[in-house]
N, C-alpha and C positions, 0 to 999 in steps of 0.2 A: 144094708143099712141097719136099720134097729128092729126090735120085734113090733108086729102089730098092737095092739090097744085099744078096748074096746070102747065106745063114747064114753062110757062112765069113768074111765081110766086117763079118760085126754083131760090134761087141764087147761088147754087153750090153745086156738090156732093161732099160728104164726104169722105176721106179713111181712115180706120182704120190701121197705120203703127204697128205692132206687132213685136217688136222686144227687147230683155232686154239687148241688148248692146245700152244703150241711147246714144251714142255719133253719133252710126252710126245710129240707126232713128232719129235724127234729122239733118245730113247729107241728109237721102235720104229726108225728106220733106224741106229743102231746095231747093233741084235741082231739083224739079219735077215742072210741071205747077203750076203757082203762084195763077190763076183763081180759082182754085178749092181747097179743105180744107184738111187737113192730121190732124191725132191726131192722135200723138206718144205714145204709151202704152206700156213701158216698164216692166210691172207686169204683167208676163204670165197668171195670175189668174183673168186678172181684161180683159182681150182681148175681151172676150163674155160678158162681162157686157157693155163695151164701145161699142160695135158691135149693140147688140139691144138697149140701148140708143137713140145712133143717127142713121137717117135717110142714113145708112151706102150703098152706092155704090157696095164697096170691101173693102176686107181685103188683106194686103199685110204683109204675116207671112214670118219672118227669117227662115229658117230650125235649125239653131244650138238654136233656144230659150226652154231655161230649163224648159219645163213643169213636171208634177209630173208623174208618172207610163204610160211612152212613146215619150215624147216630142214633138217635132213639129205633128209627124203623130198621137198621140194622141188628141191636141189639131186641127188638121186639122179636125177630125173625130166629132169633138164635137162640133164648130164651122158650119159643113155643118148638120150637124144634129137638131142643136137647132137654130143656125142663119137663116141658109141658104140665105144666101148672098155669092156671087161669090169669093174665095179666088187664088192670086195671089201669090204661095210660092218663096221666094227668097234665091236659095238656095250657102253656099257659097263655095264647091265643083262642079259646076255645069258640067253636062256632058249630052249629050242625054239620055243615059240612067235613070241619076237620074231623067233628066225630065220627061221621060216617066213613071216612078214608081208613081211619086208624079201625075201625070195626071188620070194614073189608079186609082189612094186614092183619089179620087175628085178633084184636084186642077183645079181651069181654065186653069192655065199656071204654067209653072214655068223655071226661068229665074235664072239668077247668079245673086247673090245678087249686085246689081247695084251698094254700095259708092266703088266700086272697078275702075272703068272707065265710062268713057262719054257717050261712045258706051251701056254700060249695063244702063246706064241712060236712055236713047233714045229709048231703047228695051221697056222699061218699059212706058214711055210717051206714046208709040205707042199702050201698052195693053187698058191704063189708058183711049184714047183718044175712043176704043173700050168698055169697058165699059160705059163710059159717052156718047156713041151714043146709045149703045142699054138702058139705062136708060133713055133717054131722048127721045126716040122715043114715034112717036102720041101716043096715048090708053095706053102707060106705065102706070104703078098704080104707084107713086110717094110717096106713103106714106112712114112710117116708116116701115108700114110691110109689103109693095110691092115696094122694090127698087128690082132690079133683082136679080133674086137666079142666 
């Protein structure tokens, strides 16, 4: 992929919004920190092609997005396996429980899918602002295919 770059050199991480109700990923990269970059992917098929693309951070997957034979936990699966980049599930039943399920399936986190209120907005900021510290820390490999798994 591209040459490395050192912090100073990065002007901002990337997030890959996964969601195929395009009204609400482009809701959520509106209210998220302005600093840093979203791209909306609303073509469940095209999530892992835009993920290793760019110089991806995370991944922030809808749970209700229609993937083919499984859906979200399929394409989570697929996603931590061939990306491996850090995936943020937003899910839009959220309960402890479903978090805990999607945590056990790999997820870093998983949150209520945030265009629902300010407060799940803020939740999400606070993961976001956690990734971009452990991406950006000393000896990080910054490249396209050492942004943090």
């Amino acid at each position: 992929m591209g040459p490395s770059l050192a912090p100073d050199e990065r002007k901002a991480p990337i997030f890959i919004v996964a969601d195929d109700d395009r009204e609400a990923g482009m809701e959520l990269a509106c209210n998220l920190p302005p600093d840093w970059f979203y791209v909306p992917v609303d073509i469940p098929n095209q999530v892992e092609r835009y993920s290793q693309f760019f110089a991806t951070a995370a991944i922030l997957l809808a749970d209700e997005i229609r993937y083919p034979e499984g859906g979200a936990a399929r394409l989570l699966q697929e996603l931590l396996d061939r990306v491996q980049k850090p995936v943020i599930v937003l899910a839009a039943d959220w309960t402890p429980e479903v978090a805990a399920k999607w945590r056990k399936m790999g997820a870093l986190e998983c949150v209520p899918h945030p265009t629902r209120s300010n407060r799940r907005i803020e939740r999400l900021r606070e993961l976001i602002l956690k990734v971009v510290l452990d991406w950006s820390a000393p000896g990080a490999d910054l490249s396209a295919e050492g942004a943090p798994a």
